[in-house]
Every structure is written in structure tokens, then in C-alpha cells.
N, C-alpha and C positions, 0 to 999 in steps of 0.2 A: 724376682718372685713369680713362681707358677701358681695358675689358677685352671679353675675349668673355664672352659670358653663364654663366653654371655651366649644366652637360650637364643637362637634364632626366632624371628618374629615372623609369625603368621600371614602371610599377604592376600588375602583373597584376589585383588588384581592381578595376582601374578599367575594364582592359582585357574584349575580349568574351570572348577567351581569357582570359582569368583568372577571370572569371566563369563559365565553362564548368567551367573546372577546378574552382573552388568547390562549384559546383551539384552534380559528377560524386561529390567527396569529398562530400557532405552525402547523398545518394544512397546511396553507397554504404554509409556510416554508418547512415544508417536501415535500408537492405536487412539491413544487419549486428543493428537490435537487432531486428527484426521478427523475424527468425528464432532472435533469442536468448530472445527472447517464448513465440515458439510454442514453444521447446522446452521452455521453465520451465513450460508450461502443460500439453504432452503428459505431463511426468514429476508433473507434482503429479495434476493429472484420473486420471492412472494410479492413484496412490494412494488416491482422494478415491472412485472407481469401485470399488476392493479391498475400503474401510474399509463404502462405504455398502454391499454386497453382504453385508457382514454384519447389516446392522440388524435381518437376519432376516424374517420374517415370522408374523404370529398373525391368528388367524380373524376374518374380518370387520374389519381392523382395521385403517385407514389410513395411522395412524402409520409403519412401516418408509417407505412410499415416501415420504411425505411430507418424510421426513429423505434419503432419495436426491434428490428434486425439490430443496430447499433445497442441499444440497450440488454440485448439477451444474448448479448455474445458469451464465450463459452470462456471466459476472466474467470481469475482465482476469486474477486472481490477482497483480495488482502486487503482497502482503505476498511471498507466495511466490517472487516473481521476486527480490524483495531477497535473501531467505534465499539463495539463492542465489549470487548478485550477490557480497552481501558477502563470505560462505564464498571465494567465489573470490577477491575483491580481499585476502583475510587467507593467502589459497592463493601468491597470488605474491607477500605479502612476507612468504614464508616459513612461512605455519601448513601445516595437515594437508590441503588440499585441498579445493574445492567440488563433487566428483560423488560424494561418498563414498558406498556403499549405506546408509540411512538417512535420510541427510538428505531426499528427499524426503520421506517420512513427519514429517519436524518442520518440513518448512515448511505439508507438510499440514494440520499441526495447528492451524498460525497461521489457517487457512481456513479449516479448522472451525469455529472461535471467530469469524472474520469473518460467516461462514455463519448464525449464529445470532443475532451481534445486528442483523441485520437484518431475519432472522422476526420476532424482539419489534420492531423499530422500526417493522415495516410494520401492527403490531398498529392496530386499530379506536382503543384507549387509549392509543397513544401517537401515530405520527407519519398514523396511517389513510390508509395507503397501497392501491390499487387494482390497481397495475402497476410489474414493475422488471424493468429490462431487458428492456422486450417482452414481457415476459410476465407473467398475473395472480400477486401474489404467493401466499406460502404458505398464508393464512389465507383467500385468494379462490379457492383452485386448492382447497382442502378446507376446512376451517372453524376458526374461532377456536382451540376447546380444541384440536384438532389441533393447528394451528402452535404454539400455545402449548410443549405439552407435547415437541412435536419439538424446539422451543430449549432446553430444559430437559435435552433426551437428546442433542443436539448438545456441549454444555459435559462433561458429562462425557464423550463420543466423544473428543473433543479431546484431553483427558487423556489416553486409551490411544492416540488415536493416536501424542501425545507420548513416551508412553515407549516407544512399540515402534522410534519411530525410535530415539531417544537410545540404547537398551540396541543396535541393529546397527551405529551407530556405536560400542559397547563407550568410551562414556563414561565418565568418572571421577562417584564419587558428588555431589562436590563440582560438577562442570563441568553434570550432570544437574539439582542442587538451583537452581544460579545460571538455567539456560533455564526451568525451570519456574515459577520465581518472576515473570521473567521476561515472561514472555506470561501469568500468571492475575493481575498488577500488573495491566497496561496491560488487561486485561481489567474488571478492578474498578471500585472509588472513583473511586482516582486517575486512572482512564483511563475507557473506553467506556460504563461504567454512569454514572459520574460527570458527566461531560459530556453523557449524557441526557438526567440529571435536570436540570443546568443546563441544558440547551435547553428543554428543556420549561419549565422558569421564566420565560423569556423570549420565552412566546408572547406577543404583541398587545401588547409596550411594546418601542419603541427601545433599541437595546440598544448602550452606548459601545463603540468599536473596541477597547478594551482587555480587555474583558469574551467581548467574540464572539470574539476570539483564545483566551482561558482557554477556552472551549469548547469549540473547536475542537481547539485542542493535547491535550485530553482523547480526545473524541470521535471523531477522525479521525487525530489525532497518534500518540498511544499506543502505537496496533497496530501503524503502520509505522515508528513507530521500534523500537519490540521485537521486529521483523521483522528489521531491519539488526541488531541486539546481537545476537539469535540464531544467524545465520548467521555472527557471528563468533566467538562463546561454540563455537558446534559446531565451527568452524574450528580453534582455538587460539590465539584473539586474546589480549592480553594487555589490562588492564585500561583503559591507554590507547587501545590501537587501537578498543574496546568504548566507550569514550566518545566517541570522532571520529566511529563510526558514528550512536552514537544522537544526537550532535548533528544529522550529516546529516539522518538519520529524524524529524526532531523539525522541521526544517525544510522538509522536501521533502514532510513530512505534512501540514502548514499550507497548505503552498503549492498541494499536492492542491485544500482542501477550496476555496481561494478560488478557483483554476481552475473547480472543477465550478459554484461561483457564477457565474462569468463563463460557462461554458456555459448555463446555467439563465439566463440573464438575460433570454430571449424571454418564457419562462412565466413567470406571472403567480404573486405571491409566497403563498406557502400560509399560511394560519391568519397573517399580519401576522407570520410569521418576519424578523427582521432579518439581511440579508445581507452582504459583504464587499462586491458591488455597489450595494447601497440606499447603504452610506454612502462609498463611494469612485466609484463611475460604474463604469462596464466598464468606461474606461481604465486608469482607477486599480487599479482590484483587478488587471487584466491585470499592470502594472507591477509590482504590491506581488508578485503570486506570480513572477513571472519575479526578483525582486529576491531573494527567499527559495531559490529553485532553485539561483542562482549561489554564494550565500552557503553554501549544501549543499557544493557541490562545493569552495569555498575551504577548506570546515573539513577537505574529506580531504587537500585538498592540503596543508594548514598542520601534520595530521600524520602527515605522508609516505605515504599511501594511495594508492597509486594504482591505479586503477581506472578505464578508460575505457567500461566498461557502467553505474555507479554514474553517471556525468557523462553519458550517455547519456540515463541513463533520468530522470536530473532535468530534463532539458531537455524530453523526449519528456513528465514528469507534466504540463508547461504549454505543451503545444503542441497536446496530443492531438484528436482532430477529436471524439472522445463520451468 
């Protein structure tokens, strides 16, 4: 039995006009977190500028600026943009809001604490670093016991600058104990120190994909997922919404660190570090973090999160051009 054929279906994706239209939305979406970016970073720099202006000054004595230099380095602040981020996604399903007076100040804090272990990482004895971000680090821009001693005075900075935010938010004792805990966790053992030490163990031996993940998830993970718990802890998240995040954060942290691998992938591999691309190829690792990204965003959607800066900026941690 002959018929007429079924009506072809219209496809704008396929179309040049629907393509156009894509491009336009995708566009405009970037223009949208570019500018969500610079604002998260004009409002933390404001802080990060307040806090270091205190470090004061003493005779002859390097130190103060040296802790202003480390602090005003020229970082995306992605921990800070979460804090953020999340506060607002906990804001429209119902918590207390994301531009509250304070919370700059406690996402600050998260920056502080970033700020510092990478004075110590760039140290001679640890990862003997030359240059970051363009510029000589902390220990090359003045000397050793200097940076040293500035990371040392950064961690505790952190601390006050933590409570000054958390007390303008007029926090509960309890909601104050949980943030602080918090970001000086992911700071620790189990987070940035920890995963150091494991890096550093795993100079000049092959290191299994299992292994370089635990490190990572320490190292690089930690902070940005106690970045996403923070911003909802300060928000009014409840204990589940604080879990969806820091899954997020646990995911979009990993997926960070294998991205900045696949950026790194021209330079030539330091001290026989094993990387996410030595054992997967740039394509692979590509995949692996784009796989982690998506997974980020399924977990806020799985519970009921929504946030379309959070889905944004997951996309934007493995797409980014540096």
C-alpha cells in the first residue's frame, strides 16, 4: 500500500537559522557569567584589598606587603564565585539570600586560605615554583622565610576574616561553628595539606588513576567543595541541599584539576608528576572532566537545585581558555 511520504520535520539545529539562534543563546549565556564573574571578583578583591590593608606595616620589614602581593594576585576567585553562586541557588529555593552584607567577607576567607597554600606550594621544598599567573611567585618576588612566614599569617588572616563576615551576617552559633569547620577541614589532613603530602609522594613513580583522583579530590577538591557548602551553610541550606552542593563541589573540583591538566598538556611534565593526561591522552582526560561537569549539574538537579549560574560555571571550569 502507497502513501504520501510523512511531512519532514523542521530542525532548527540543523538549520543555519537555528544554528544562529544557538550560537546567539550560548552567547548570550557567556556574556551573562562573564559578567557574573567580574562581579563575584570586584566584591571579594574589595574585601581581599580591606583585609590586606590591614596587615599593617613594621620597619624594614617585608612581610605586610608580601601578604598584600599573595593576596591580590591576579586568580579567577572561582572558590569565591561558588560561595556565591551557591548562597543564591539556596536564595531562590527559599534560604536567606546571596548578596547579604558579609558574605563577601566569608567567601573572602575561602581566598585567603587558597592564597596561602600556594605560597607554601610554590615553596623551593615543595612544588619549586618560578612564576604563577605571570607573574614571579611569592618566595621569588621576596624570599623564602618571607613567603614562608606570610602563609603562616595568611591562615590565621582567614580566620578573622571568617568571623567578621559570618558575625555581619549575625549568624547563629551553631550555623558559624558548621562554616568554620568547614573551610579549616578542607583546609587540613583531609583536604589541601593532605593531598600535598600525597603529591609530593608520588614524585617520579607512575601513579594508578585511582590514586591521582584521591589526590586530587584532596588537593584541588576540598576547597571547592567547601566553597559550594559554605555559600549554603551562610545561605540557610538545609542539610540535604549542603550535601547536593558539596557533591557538586567534589565533582566540578576534580574536573577543575584534570581540565588545568589538559591545559598544561604542551609543557613538558615537572619533577615526573603523573597526570590525568600522561594516563588518559588529552582526549581522554578532556572527556573524563567534561563527564564530571555534567555529573555536577545532574546531582543539583537530582535535588531540586536549581541554579543556572552553578550549571554555568560547571560548564565554563572545562571549557575555559587558561
Amino acid at each position: 500500500m502507497t502513501g504520501s511520504p510523512p511531512p519532514r520535520r523542521r530542525s532548527n539545529r540543523c538549520s543555519p537559522i537555528g544554528r544562529a539562534i544557538s550560537r546567539s543563546r550560548t552567547s548570550t549565556a557567556n556574556h551573562a557569567l562573564e559578567a557574573y564573574l567580574r562581579d563575584a571578583r570586584a566584591r571579594v578583591d574589595a574585601a581581599l584589598e580591606q583585609w590586606g590593608a590591614r596587615a599593617g606595616t613594621w620597619w624594614r620589614d617585608p612581610l605586610p606587603e608580601a601578604i598584600r602581593y599573595s593576596l591580590l594576585s591576579a586568580g579567577k576567585r572561582l572558590r569565591a564565585t561558588l560561595v556565591f553562586a551557591s548562597a543564591e541557588a539556596v536564595a531562590a529555593s527559599g534560604g536567606d539570600g546571596g548578596k547579604r552584607p558579609g558574605l563577601a567577607e566569608v567567601a573572602a576567607a575561602v581566598e585567603v586560605v587558597h592564597a596561602y597554600s600556594l605560597v607554601h606550594d610554590d615553596l623551593p621544598c615543595m612544588d619549586n615554583d618560578d612564576l604563577r599567573r605571570g607573574r614571579p611567585t611569592t618566595h621569588r618576588a621576596f624570599d623564602v622565610r618571607t613567603a614562608t612566614v606570610a602563609g603562616y599569617h595568611m591562615v590565621a588572616l582567614g580566620a578573622r576574616v571568617l568571623d567578621a563576615g559570618m558575625a555581619a551576617l549575625a549568624l547563629d552559633m551553631s550555623c558559624r561553628r558548621a562554616i568554620a569547620l568547614e573551610l579549616f577541614r578542607a583546609a587540613g589532613g583531609g583536604g589541601m595539606i593532605g593531598g600535598q603530602a600525597l603529591d609530593l609522594r608520588a614524585e617520579g613513580r607512575r601513579v594508578p588513576p585511582a590514586e591521582l583522583e584521591g589526590v586530587h579530590r584532596r588537593k584541588t577538591g576540598a576547597l571547592i567543595a567547601a566553597a559550594c557548602v559554605i555559600g549554603g551553610l551562610a545561605a540557610g541550606a538545609p542539610a540535604a541541599t549542603c550535601e547536593a552542593l558539596r557533591a557538586y563541589g567534589a565533582d566540578v573540583g576534580l574536573a577543575f584539576q584534570i581540565y588545568d591538566d589538559v591545559l598544561d598538556a604542551t609543557a613538558p611534565s615537572e619533577r615526573g608528576k603523573t597526570t590525568f593526561v600522561t594516563l588518559l591522552g588529552v582526549g581522554g582526560a578532556r572527556a573524563e572532566a567534561e563527564r564530571l561537569a555534567a555529573r555536577a549539574v545532574d546531582r543539583l538537579r537530582q535535588a531540586a537545585l536549581v541554579s543556572p549560574t552553578l550549571a554555568e560555571l560547571a560548564h565554563y571550569i572545562v571549557t575555559r581558555p587558561n
